[in-house]
Structures are given as C-alpha cells and as structure tokens.
C-alpha positions in Angstrom: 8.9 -7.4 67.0 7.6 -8.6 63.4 5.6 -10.9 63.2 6.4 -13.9 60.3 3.3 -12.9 58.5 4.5 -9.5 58.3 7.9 -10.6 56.3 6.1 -13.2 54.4 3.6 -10.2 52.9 7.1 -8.0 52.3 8.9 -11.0 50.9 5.9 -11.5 48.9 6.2 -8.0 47.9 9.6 -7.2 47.1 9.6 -10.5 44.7 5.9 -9.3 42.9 8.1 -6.0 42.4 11.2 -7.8 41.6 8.8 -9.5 38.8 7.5 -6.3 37.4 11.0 -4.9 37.1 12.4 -8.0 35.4 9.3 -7.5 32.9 10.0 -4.1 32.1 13.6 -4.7 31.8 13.1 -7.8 29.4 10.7 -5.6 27.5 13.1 -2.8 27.1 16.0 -5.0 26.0 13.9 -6.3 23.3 12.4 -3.0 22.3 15.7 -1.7 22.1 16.8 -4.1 19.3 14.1 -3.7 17.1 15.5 -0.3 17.0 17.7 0.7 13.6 21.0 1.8 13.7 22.0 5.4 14.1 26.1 5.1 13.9 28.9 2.8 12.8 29.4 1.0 10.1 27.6 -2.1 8.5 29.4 -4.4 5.9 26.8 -5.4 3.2 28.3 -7.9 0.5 26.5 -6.6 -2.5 27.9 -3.0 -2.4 30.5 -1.8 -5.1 31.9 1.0 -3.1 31.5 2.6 0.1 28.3 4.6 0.8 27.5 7.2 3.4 23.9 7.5 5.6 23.3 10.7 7.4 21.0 12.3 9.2 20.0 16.2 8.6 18.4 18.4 10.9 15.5 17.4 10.3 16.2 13.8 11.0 16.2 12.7 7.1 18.9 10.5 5.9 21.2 12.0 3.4 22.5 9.1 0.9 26.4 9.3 -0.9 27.2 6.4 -3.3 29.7 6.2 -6.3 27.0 5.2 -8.4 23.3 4.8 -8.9 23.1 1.1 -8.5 24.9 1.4 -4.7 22.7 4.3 -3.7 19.3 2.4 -4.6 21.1 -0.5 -2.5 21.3 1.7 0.4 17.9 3.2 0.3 16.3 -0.5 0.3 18.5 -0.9 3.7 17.2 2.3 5.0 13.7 1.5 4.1 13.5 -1.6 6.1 15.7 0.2 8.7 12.7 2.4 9.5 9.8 0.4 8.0 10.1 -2.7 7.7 6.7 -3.9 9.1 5.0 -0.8 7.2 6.7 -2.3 4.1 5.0 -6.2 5.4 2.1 -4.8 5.5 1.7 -3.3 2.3 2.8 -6.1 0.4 0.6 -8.6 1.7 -1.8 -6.2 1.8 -1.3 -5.8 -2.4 -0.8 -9.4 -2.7 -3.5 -10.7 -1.1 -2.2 -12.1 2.0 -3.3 -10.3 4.8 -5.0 -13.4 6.2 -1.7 -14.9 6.8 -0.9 -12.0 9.5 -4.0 -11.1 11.1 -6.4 -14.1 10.6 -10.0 -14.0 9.0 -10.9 -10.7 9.6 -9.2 -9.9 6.6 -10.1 -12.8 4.4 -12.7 -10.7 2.2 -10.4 -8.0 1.8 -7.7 -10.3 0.0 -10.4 -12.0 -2.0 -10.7 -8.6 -3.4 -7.1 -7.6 -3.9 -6.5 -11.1 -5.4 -9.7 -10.4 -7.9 -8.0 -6.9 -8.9 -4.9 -8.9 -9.6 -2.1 -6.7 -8.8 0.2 -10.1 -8.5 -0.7 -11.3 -12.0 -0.3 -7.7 -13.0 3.4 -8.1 -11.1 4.2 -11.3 -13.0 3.4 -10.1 -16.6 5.6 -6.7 -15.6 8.0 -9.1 -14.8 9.2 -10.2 -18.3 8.9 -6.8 -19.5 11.2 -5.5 -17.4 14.6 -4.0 -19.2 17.6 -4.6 -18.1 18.3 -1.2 -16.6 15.1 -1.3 -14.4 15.8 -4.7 -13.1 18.8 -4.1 -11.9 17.9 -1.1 -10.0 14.9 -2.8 -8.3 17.3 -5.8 -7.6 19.5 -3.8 -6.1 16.4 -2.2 -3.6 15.8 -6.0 -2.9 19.2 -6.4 -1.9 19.1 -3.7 0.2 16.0 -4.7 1.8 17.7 -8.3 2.8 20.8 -7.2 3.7 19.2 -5.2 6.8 17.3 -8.2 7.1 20.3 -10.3 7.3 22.8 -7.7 9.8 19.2 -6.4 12.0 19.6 -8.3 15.3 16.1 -8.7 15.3 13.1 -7.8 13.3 10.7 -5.1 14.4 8.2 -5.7 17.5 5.0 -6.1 15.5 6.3 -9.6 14.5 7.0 -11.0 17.5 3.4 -10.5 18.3 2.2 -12.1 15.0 1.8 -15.4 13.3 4.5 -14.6 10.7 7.9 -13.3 10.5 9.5 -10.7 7.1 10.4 -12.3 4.6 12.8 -11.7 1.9 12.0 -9.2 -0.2 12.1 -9.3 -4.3 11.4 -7.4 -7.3 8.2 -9.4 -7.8 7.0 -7.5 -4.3 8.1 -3.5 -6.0 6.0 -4.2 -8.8 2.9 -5.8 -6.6 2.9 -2.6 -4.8 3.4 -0.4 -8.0 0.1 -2.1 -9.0 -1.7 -1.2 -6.0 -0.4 2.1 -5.8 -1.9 2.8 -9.4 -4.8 1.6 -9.0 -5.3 3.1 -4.9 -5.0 6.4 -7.1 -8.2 6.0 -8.5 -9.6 4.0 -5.9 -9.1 7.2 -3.5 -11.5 9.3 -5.4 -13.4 6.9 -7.3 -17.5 6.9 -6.1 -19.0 5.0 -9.5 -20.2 2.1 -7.0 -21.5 4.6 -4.8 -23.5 6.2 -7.4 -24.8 3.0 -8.2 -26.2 2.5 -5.0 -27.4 6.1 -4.2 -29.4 5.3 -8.3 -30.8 1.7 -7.1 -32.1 3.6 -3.5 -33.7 6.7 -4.6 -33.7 6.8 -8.7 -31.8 8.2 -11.2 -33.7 11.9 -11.0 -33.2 12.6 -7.7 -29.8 10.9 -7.4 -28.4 13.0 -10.9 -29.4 16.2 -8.6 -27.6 15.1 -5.5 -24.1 14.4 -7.7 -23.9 17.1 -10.0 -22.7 16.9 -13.8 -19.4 15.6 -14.4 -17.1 18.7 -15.3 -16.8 19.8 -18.9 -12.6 19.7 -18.0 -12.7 16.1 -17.6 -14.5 14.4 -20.4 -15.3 10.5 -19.7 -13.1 7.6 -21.6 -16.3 6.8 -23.4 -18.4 10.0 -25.1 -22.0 10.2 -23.6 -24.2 9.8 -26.3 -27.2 11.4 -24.0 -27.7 14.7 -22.5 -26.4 14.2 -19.1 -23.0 13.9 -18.7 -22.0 12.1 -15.6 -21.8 7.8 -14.5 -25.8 7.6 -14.0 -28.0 6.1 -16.9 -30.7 7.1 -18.4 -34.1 5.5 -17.3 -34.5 2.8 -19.4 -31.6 2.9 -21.5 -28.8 0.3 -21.5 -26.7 0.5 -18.7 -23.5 2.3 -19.4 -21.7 -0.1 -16.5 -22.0 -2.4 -14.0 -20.4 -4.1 -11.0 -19.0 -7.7 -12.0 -18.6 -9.9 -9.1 -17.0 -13.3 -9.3 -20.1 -15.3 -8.5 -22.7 -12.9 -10.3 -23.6 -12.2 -7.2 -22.8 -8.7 -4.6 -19.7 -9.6 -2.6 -20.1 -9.5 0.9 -18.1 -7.6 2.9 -16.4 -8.5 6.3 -19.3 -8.4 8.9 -18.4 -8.0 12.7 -18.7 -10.9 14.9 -16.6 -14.1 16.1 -13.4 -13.7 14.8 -10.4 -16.0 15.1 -7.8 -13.2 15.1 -6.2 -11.7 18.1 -7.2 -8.2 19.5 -3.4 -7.0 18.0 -4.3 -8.5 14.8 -7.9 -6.8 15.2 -6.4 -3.2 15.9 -4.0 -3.7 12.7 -6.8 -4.9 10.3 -9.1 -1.7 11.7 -6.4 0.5 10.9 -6.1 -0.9 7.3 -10.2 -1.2 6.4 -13.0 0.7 6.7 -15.9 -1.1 5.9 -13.4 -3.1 4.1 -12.0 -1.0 2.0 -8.7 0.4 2.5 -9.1 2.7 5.0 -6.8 5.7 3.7 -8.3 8.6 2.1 -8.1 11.9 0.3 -9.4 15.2 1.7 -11.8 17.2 -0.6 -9.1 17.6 -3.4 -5.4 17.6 -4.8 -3.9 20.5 -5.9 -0.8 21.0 -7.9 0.5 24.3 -8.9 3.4 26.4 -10.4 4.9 30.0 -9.8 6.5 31.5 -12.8 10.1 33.0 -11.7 8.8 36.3 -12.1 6.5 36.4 -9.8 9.3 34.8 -7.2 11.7 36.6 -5.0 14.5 34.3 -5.8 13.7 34.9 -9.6 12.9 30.8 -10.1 10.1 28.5 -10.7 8.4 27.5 -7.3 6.7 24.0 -7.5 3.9 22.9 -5.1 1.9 20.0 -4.5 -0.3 18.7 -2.0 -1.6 14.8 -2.4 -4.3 15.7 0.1 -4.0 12.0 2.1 -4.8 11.7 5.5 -2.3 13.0 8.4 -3.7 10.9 11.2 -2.0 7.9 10.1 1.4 6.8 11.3 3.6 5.4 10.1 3.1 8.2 7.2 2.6 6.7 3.3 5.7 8.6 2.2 9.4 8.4 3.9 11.6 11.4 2.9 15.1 10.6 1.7 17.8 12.1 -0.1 20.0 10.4 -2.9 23.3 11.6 -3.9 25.2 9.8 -6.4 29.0 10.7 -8.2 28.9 8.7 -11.3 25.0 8.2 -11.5 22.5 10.4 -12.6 20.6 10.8 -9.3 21.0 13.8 -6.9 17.7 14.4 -5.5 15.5 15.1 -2.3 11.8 14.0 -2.1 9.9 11.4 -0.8 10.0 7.3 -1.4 7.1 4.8 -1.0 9.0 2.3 1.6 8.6 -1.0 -0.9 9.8 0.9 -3.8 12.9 2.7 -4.9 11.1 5.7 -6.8 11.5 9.4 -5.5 8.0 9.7 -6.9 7.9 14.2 -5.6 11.1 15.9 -5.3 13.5 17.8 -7.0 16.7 17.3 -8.3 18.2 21.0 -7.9 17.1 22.0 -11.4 13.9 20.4 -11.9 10.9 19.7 -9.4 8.2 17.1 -10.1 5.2 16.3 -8.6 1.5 14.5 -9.0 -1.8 15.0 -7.8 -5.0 13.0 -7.9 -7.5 14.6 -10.3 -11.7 13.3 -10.8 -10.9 12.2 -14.0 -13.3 9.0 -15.2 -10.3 6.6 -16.4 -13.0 3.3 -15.4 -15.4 1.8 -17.6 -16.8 -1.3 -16.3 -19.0 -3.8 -18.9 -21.5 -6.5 -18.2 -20.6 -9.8 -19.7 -23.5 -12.4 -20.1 -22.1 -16.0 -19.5 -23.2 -19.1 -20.5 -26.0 -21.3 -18.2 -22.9 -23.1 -16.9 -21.0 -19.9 -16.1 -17.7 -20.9 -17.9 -18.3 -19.1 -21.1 -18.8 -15.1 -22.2 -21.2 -14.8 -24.7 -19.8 -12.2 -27.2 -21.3 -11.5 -30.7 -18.6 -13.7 -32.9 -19.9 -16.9 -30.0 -18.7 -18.0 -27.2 -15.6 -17.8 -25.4 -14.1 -19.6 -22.4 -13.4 -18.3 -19.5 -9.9 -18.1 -17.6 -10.3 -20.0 -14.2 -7.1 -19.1 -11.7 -7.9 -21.4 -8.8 -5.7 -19.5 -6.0 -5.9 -20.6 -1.9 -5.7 -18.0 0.7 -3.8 -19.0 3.9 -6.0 -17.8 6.8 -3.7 -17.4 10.0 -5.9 -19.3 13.0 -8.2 -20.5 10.2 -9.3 -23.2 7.6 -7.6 -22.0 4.0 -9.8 -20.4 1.7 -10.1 -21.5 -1.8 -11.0 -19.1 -4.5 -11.9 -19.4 -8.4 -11.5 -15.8 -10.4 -13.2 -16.1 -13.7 -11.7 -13.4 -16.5 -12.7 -12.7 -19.3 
C-alpha cells in the first residue's frame, strides 16, 4: 500500500512538471508571435496599389509594386518584419542612445557617437532633402510603422529590455547614413593607433613597423617631407592630433560594477570592442570587373567583396529584390535594414558595387583655445566656441550631461 508521503512526493512532482510545461508553453506562444508573417494578406493604409512579397528559393523576398513609392513602402515593412531590433539597435547606436537600452555600460560609447555628430549631421540633411528623396524615405518610414502597427507583438529582445521600438522617421535613415559613412573609414582607419605606437616607441622605429603610405593613394594634404605616411617628423609641427572635448584623452568604458543586466551586458559586448564598434574588415576589399570577352556568357561579370566579418548575426546586409511597373526600380542586391538603398546589386543591365580602400580622407588639426576654454585662437583673433549641451538618458542610471565644444 502507498504510503501518504509517497503521493505527496508524486503530487509534488507531477505539479513541478506541470510548472515546467506551462513555462515552456507560455514561452513558445510568445516566441511564436514575435515571429513575421509568411502568408496572407496585410492591409496597410498608406499603400497606392496592391503589392506582392515572396519568397525565392533561397528564402529572399521578391517585391511587386505599381510604382516606386509602394515598393520602398513594402521594403520598410519587410525590414522591420525580419529586423526590427537589428534596425533599434543601430539607430540608437548612431544616435547616441545606447544607454537608454542597455544601461551605463554604454555610456562612453554614446558620448563618442554624440561628439561625431551623426544627429546634427541628420538634422542639417534634413532641409536639404528634395522632394523626390523625401518622399521615398517617408514612404520606408511608413513601411517601418505600419509593421509596427499590424505586428501582434514586437520582437523578443524588447521584452527583455528597458525600452520598446519606436516609430521610425526619416530623421533615423539619415542618422544611420551618417554612421555608415563615417564606419567606412572608421573600419580601416589606424591614424590614432599610429599615434600611440609614435608616443610608445618613437617615430624611427614606429615609421619601420607601418610602412610608407602607397604612392596609389596620395594623402588629402601633400607631404611637404620625405616620408610619406601619418607619422611626423622629429621635431616638426605635428601634422595632426586627437581633439577631445575636455583637452584631455577620453576614457574608455572600463570593466567593473555595472548597473546593466547580464542580457544588456551580452548585447553591449557584441557591439564594442574596447569600445569601439566591434565590427571589422578582414585584411582588404576588393572590387573587380571581367570584360565580356573573357566571359562565357559574352557579358561583363562584376565582383565585390566588402570583406566584413561573417561571425556576426544578424548579418549587416538583408538581401531583397525590388520590382516595380511604373517606377524605375527592378533590381536584386542587398539593403542596410534602416535604409531603403540597394547600395550592391544589379539591375539586369548594370551591376554596382563599393569597396573600402586605405585611402587617407582624415585630417585632424589642433586648435589652441583661450585660458577659459570658450574661444579658438585663430590668426584673424578669437572666435567663440559652439556649446550643444545634450543629456544622455542612462537606463538603471543617473542621466549624463554632456557639453561638445566645435569649432
């Protein structure tokens, strides 16, 4: 016969089972939620015409609009279909807003973002936009919130952070247009690190260790001496130097009590690297061409490689193709998710491509400023500086205020 503290360790048992089931269940109703739709049809208000999303082969959605302004539409819906917290994530990360997500870790990284100024770079590009252009990325935006708006709920990563998406705009393309420039050059760019390697072991041994700049890729500004290449001549002006807000080096995040969650942790390590964006180039780029003799189909073959990392997922680019009746696009290639640009691809006539070559397009200047700091000395007198007093949220955290001084 069974004893009562037999049952009452099976009761105990079946319910702690019960439990774990429920758990899984729960978490497999949500998961499936997050998940972007595959089939049937969504209404969206902003759309002209119908439009068409498939799904190849290869599992890349094939886009059919009546016209250019529908297809962009679609491709911003798509976007935030598959990428939505990829697409967060960059624009904070452009913006300067990190903190708001993952807490202080990231606090030094948006002080640097917000000194490069990709958002007042944004807000001037704004007025300049034409017409044409602003209605295309308006239409993305659209896109972007009508997902946002029919989704029955946002993807998993937010319910496990601080913040939720919010709506996108044309103010947020052009942030990450900004970023993306400048990350072009910040991938290969090593003049700070050449400036450290000079102040460790001196400029002799350090020109040895770099090598001369190539003859291919003359600098913005001539050399006047006779080294070519970003290190200075002993005693001779300095060609450059780093400018830091304070006059001082800017620290970098250091490890140690942190405010931010182990989730927000593992995000922020995936972003920096001794914080820096922690995305990087192989040894090179390439680029190259095949002439259509030299082809067995008798046409030009077109080849690039970007050379960035293939560890990282989700992957930089998402791979799309646009088809339009009435519009001038008809191509295949691959999208930045945040932006509406097929920036490689090929429109079955003509190919495009870029690639990232060591070209020196950064000169950097030392400014001498008054006693009281508010001033650049320059040789017609002095001129004020432009204060921007900006205030970074800090998720977990006290806000951080912030004074950038241009010139």
């Amino acid at each position: 016969m069974e004893s009562s503290h037999s049952r009452t360790l099976k009761g105990i048992g079946l319910a702690f089972a019960g439990l774990i089931v429920g758990i899984a269940l729960t978490g497999y109703v949500i998961l499936q939620r997050t998940l972007p739709p595959t089939e049937g049809t969504v209404v969206l208000s902003k759309l002209r015409h119908d439009v068409s999303i498939t799904f190849d082969s290869l599992g890349i959605p094939q886009i059919r609009a009546q016209n250019d302004t529908d297809a962009v539409m679609a491709l911003g819906y798509q976007h935030a279909a598959d990428r939505m917290f990829q697409m967060d994530l960059i624009r904070r990360l452009s913006q300067g807003r990190l903190s708001e997500m993952l807490g202080d870790i990231t606090v030094e990284m948006d002080k640097r973002q917000r000194l490069i100024g990709h958002a007042r770079i944004a807000r001037k590009a704004m007025n300049q936009l034409s017409e044409e252009n602003r209605t295309m990325l308006q239409a993305y935006a659209d896109g972007v919130n009508s997902y946002l708006v029919t989704s029955s709920s946002s993807p998993f990563e937010f319910k496990l952070l601080p913040v939720d998406f919010e709506p996108w705009t044309v103010f947020d393309c052009l942030t990450i247009l900004s970023f993306q420039t400048w990350f072009s050059d910040a991938l290969q760019n090593r003049d700070l690190f050449h400036l450290e390697l000079q102040e460790k072991i001196g400029f002799d041994k350090a020109r040895d260790l770099v090598g001369s700049y190539p003859d291919w890729a003359p600098p913005t500004v001539p050399d006047e001496t006779s080294h070519s290449g970003i290190l200075n001549e002993p005693g001779a002006p300095p060609r450059y130097s780093v400018i830091r807000n304070d006059g001082t080096k800017e620290p970098g995040y250091e490890t140690g009590h942190s405010s931010s969650s182990p989730f927000q942790t593992a995000i922020a390590q995936s972003l920096l690297d001794d914080d820096n964006p922690a995305l990087s180039m192989s040894a090179s780029s390439n680029c190259w061409v095949v002439a259509p003799q030299k082809s067995a189909s008798g046409h030009a073959m077109l080849a690039s490689d970007p050379h960035l990392e293939i560890g990282r997922l989700p992957q930089f680019w998402y791979v799309v193709g646009m088809h339009s009746e009435s519009g001038s696009s008809g191509v295949l290639g691959v999208t930045v998710p945040g932006m509406p640009f097929v920036v490689m691809g090929h429109n079955g006539r003509a190919a495009w491509a870029f690639t990232a070559g060591g070209v020196d397009i950064t000169d950097y200047y030392e400014e001498k400023l008054t006693d009281d700091s508010l001033s650049v000395i320059t040789a017609e007198g002095t001129e004020p500086l432009e204060l921007i007093e900006d205030t970074i949220y800090v998720s977990g955290g006290l806000p951080v205020e912030l004074v950038t001084k241009i010139t």
